[in-house]
Backbone as JSON, one array per atom type, in Angstrom:
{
  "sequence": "XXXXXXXXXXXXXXXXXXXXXXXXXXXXXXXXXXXXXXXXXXXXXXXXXXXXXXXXXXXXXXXXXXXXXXXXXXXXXXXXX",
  "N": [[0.85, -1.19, 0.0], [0.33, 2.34, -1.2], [1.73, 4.8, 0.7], [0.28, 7.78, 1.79], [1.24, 11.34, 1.4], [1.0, 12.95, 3.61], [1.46, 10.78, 5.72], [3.96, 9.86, 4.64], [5.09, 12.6, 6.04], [4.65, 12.61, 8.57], [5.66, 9.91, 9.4], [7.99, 10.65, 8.57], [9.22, 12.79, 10.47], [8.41, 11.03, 13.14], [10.44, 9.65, 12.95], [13.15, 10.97, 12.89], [12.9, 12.38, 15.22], [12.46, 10.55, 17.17], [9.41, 10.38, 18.28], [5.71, 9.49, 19.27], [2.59, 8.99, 17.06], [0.75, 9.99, 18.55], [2.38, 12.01, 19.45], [2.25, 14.48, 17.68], [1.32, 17.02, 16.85], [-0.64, 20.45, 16.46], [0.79, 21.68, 18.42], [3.53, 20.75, 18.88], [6.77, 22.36, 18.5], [9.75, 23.72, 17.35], [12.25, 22.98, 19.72], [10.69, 21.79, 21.27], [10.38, 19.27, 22.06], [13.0, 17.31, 23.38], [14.78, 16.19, 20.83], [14.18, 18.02, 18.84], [16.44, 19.89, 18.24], [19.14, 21.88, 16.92], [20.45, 20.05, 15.96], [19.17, 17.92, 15.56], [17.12, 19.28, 14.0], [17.99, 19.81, 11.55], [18.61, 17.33, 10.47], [16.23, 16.07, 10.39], [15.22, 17.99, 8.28], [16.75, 17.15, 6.02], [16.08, 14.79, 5.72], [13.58, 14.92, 4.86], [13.73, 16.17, 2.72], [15.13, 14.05, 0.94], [12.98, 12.32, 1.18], [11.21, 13.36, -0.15], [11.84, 14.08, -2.53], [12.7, 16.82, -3.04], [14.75, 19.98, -2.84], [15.0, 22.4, -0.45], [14.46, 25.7, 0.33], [17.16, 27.91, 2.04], [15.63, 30.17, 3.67], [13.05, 28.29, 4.19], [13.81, 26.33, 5.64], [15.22, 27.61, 7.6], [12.89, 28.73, 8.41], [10.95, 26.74, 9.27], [9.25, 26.19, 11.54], [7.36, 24.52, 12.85], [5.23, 21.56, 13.46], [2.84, 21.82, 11.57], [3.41, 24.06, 10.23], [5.6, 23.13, 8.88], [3.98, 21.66, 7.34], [3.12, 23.74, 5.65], [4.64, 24.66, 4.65], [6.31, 23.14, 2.7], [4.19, 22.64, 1.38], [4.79, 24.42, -0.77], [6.11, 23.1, -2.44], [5.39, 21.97, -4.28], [3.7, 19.68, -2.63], [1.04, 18.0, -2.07], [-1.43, 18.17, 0.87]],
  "CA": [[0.0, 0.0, 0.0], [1.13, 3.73, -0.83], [1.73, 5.96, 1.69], [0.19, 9.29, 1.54], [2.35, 12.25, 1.31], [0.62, 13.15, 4.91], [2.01, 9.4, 6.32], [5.42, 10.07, 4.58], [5.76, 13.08, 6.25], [4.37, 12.46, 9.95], [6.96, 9.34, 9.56], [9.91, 11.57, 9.09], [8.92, 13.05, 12.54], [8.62, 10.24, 13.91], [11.84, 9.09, 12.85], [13.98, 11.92, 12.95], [12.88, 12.74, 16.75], [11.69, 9.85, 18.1], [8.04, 10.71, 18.59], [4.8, 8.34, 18.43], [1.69, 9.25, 16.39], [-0.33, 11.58, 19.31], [2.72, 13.82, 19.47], [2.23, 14.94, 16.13], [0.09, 18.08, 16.39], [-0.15, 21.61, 15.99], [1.68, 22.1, 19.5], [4.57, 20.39, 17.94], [7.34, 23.27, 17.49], [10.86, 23.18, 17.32], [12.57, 22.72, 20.76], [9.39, 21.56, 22.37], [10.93, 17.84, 22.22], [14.37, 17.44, 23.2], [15.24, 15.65, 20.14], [14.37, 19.02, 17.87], [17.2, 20.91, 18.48], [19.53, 22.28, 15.86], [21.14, 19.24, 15.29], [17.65, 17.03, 15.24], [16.42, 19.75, 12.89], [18.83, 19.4, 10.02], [18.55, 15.73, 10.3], [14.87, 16.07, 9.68], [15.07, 18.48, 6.79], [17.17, 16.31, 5.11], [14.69, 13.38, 5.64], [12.59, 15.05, 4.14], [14.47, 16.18, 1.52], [15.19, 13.31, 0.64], [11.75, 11.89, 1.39], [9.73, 14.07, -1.06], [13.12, 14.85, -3.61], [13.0, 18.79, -3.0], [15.72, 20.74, -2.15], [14.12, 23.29, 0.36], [15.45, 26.84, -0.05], [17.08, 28.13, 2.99], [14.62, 30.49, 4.28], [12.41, 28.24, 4.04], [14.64, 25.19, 6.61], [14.95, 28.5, 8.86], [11.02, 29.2, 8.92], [10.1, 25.17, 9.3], [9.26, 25.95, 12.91], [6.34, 23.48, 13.91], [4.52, 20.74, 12.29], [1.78, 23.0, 11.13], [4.28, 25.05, 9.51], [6.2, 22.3, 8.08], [3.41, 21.12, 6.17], [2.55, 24.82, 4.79], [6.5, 24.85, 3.43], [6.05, 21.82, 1.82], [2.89, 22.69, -0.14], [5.46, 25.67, -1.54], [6.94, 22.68, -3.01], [3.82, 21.3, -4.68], [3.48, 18.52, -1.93], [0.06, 18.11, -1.4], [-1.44, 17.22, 1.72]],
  "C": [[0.89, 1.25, 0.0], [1.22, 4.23, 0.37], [1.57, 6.99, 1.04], [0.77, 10.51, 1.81], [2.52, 12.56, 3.64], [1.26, 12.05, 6.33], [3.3, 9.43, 6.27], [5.77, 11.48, 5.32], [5.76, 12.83, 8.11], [5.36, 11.29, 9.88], [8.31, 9.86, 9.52], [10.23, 12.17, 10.24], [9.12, 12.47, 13.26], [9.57, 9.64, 14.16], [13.12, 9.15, 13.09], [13.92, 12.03, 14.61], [12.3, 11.77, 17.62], [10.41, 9.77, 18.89], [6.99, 9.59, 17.7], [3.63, 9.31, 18.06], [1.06, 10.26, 16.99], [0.72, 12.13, 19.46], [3.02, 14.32, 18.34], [0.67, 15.8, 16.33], [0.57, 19.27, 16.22], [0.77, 22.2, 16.96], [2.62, 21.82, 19.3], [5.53, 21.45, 17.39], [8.71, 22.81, 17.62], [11.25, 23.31, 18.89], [11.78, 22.39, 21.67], [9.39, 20.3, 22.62], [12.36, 17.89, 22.24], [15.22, 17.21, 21.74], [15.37, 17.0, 18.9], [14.97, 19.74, 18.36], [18.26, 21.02, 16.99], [19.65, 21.15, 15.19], [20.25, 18.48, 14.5], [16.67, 18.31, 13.96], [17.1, 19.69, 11.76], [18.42, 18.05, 9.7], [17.26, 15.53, 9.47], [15.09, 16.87, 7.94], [15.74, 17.56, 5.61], [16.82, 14.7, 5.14], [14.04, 14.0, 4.57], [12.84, 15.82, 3.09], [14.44, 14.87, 0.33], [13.81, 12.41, 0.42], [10.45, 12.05, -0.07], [10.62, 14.42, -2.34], [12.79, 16.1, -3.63], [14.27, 18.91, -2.59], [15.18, 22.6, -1.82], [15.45, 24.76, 0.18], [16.09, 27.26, 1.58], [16.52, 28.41, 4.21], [13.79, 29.49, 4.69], [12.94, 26.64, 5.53], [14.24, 26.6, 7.7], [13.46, 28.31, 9.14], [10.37, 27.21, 9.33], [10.35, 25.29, 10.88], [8.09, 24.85, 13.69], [6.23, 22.82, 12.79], [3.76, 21.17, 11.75], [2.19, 23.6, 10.2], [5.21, 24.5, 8.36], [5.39, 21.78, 6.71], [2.88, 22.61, 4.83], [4.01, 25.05, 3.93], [6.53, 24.37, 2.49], [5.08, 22.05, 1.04], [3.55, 23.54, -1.05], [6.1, 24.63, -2.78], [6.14, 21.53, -3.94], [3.5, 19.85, -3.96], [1.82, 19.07, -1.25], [-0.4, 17.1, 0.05], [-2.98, 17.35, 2.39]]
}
């Protein structure tokens, strides 16, 4: 079965920071889990880089501050969700 863009990306979350399925909401920002810290945020972007084949513009890694936010970046990049 596919996975939906929405599945591939809540798995890179989960993957990247070690988080299960209910902490995936809009409270979700960066340093609000130990694991998102600078280092745990590169890691991710380049999940999901890799994940979706984009290459995210800078700005746009800086501004990926929550999950909420992550997914509004990502639609910049015609990832629907």
């Amino acid at each position: 079965m596919t996975m939906t863009n929405k599945q591939r990306y809540d798995k890179v979350f989960m993957d990247a920071l070690n988080l299960q399925p209910q902490d995936l909401n809009d409270d979700l920002i960066y340093n609000s889990v130990a694991a998102w810290d600078s280092v745990g945020h590169m890691s991710m972007m380049a999940a999901l880089e890799t994940e979706f084949d984009i290459m995210m513009e800078t700005d746009d890694i800086i501004d990926f501050s929550s999950y909420p936010k992550g997914m509004e970046i990502l639609s910049k990049y015609e990832i629907q969700f």
